[in-house]
C-alpha positions in Angstrom: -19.2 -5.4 84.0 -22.7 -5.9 85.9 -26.0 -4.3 84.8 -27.1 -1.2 87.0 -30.7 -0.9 88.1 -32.8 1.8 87.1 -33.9 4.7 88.7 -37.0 4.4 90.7 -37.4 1.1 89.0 -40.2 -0.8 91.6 -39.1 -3.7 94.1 -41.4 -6.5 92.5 -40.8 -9.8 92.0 -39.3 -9.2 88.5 -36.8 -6.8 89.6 -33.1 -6.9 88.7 -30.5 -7.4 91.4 -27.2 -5.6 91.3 -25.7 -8.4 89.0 -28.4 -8.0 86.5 -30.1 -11.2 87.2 -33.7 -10.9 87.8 -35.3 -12.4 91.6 -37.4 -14.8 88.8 -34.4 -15.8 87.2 -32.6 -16.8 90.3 -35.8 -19.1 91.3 -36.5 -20.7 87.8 -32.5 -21.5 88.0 -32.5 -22.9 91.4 -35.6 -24.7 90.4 -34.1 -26.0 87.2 -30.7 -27.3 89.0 -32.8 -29.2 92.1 -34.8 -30.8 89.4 -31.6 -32.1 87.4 -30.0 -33.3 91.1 -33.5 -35.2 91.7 -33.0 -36.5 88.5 -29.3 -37.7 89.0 -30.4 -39.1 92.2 -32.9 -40.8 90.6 -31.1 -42.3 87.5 -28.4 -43.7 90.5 -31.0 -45.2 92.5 -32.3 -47.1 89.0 -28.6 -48.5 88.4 -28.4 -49.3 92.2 -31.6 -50.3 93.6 -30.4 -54.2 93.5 -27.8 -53.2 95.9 -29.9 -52.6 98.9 -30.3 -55.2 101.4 -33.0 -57.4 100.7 -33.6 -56.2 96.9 -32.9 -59.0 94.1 -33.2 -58.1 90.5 -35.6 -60.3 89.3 -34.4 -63.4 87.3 -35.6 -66.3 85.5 -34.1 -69.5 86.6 -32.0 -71.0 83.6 -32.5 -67.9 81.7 -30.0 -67.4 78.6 -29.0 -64.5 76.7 -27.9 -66.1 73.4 -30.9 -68.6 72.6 -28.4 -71.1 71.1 -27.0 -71.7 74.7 -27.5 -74.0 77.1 -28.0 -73.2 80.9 -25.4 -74.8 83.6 -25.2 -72.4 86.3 -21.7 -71.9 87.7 -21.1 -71.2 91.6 -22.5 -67.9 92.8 -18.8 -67.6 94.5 -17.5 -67.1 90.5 -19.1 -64.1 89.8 -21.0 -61.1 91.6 -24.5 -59.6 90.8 -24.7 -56.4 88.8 -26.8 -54.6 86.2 -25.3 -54.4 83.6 -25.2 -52.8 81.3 -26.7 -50.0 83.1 -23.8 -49.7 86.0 -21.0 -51.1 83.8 -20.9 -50.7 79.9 -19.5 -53.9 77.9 -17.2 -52.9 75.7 -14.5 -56.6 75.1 -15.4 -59.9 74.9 -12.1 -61.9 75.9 -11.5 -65.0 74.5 -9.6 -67.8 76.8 -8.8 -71.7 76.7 -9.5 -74.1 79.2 -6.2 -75.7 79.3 -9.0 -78.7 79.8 -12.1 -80.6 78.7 -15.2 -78.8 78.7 -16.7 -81.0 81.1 -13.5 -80.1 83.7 -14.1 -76.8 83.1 -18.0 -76.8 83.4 -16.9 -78.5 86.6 -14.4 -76.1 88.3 -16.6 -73.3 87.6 -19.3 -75.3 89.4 -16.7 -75.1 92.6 -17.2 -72.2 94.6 -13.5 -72.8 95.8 -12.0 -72.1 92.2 -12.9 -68.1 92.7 -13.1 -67.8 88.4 -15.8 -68.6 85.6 -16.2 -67.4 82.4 -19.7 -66.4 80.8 -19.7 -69.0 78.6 -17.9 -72.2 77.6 -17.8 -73.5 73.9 -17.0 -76.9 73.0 -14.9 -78.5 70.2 -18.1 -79.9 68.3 -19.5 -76.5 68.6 -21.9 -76.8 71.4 -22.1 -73.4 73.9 -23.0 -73.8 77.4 -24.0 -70.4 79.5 -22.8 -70.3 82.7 -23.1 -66.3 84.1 -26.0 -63.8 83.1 -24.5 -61.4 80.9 -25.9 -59.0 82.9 -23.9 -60.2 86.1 -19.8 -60.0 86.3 -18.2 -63.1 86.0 -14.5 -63.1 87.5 -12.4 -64.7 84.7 -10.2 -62.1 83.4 -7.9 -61.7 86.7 -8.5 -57.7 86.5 -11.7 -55.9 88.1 -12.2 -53.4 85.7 -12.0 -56.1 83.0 -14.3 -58.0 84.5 -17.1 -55.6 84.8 -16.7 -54.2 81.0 -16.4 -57.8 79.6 -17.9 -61.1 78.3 -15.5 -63.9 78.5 -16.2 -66.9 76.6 -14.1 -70.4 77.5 -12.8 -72.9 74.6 -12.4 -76.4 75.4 -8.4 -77.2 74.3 -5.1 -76.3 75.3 -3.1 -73.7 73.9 -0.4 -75.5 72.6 -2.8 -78.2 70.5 -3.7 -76.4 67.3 -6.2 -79.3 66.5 -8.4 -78.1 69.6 -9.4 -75.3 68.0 -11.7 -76.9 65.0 -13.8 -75.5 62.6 -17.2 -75.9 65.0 -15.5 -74.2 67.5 -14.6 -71.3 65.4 -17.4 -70.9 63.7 -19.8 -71.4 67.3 -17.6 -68.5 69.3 -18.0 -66.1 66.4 -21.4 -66.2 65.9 -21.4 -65.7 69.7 -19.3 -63.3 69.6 -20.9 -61.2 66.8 -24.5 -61.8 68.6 -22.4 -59.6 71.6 -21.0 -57.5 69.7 -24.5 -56.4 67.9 -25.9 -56.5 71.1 -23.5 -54.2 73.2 -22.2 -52.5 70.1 -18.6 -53.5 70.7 -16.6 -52.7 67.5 -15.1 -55.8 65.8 -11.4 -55.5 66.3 -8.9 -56.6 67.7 -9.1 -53.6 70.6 -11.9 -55.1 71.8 -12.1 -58.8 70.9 -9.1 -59.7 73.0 -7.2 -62.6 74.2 -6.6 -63.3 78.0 -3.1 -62.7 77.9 -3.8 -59.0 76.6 -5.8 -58.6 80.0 -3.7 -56.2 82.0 -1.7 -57.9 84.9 -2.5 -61.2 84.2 -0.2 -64.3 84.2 -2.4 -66.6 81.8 -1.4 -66.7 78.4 -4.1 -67.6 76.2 -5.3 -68.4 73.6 -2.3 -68.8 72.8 -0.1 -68.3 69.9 -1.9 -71.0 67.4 -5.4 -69.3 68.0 -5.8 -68.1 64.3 -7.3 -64.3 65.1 -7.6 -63.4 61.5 -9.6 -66.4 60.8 -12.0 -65.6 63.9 -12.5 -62.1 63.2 -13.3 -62.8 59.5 -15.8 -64.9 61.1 -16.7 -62.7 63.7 -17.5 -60.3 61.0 -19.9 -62.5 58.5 -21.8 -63.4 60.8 -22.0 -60.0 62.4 -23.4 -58.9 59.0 -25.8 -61.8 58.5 -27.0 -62.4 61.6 -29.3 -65.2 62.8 -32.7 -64.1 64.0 -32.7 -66.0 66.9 -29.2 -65.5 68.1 -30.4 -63.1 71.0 -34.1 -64.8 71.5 -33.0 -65.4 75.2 -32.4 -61.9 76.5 -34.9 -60.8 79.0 
């Protein structure tokens, strides 16, 4: 039930309207909301500037985000620019095999004809190449919304050769992976540290069956709680 005026009451500025909401009221609120839209408007501009024609997000060439990396760049046709995480929040880090050597796979993803790469590649002996900005969205999970919530990190091997997947290796990815996880603060389970083949709609099935996930998570995990001080030294 509204508010009636009063009697006689004067017609200023700080009079009441038939809804008992005063003429001020109704200007600080109007006020208030175009402020928030500005604001809104300005926050998407922030996570979209980069988009316009002729606006590049500046970038260091050879740039890493995890300082134990090395830099090969993979094709620019592999992956598409973004911001993230300021347009897309990361959230999994997906773990696939090359079905390859590292050096075939550092090559396809060099290949602008292949149409896939993955963040990063790690090798048997432990070595981990970068080959996508984190910040960027690297095509390798065969779903779009995966792609742009994700970091997906390569291991040299096939799925069906237990011995590919050594001690190094395991011990390389999971420090990786727990430098993302601290990073982006992605939970350590197995919701979001996921295989390939738990991507939905995709035909690939790694890691396979002899990728030993409660030995990586366990890993994932230590380091996670000790981590190394220079683990994210690269990030801009």
């Amino acid at each position: 039930m509204g508010t009636k005026g009063t009697a006689g009451a004067k017609g200023s500025a700080g009079a009441k309207s038939g809804h008992g909401i005063s003429r001020r009221g109704l200007l600080i609120g109007a006020a208030v909301t175009a402020a928030g839209t500005a604001v809104l408007a300005r926050k998407t501009l922030e996570r979209a500037w980069w988009r316009l024609p002729g606006v590049d997000k500046p970038r260091t060439p050879g740039e890493v985000d995890y300082a134990r990396a090395e830099w090969i760049s993979a094709s620019s046709a592999n992956w598409r620019r973004a911001d993230r995480p300021a347009d897309y929040p990361i959230d999994r880090v997906v773990i696939h095999v090359t079905q390859g050597s590292y050096r075939s796979a550092v090559k396809v993803f060099q290949d602008p004809g292949h149409g896939a790469a993955a963040h990063y590649v790690v090798r048997k002996d432990g070595h981990v190449t970068q080959m996508i900005r984190e910040l960027d969205v690297a095509f390798h999970a065969g779903n779009r919304s995966y792609n742009e919530r994700s970091v997906g990190i390569e291991h040299e091997g096939f799925v069906d050769r237990p011995q590919d997947f050594t001690a190094a290796m395991y011990g390389a990815s999971a420090r990786l992976t727990a430098a993302l996880c601290g990073r982006y603060g992605i939970p350590v389970d197995r919701e979001h540290i996921i295989g390939h083949v738990e991507v939905p709609g995709t035909d690939h099935t790694d890691p396979g069956k002899h990728w030993d996930w409660d030995r990586y998570l366990k890993l994932v995990r230590a380091a996670n709680s000790n981590p190394s001080p220079s683990a994210g030294a690269g990030r801009s």
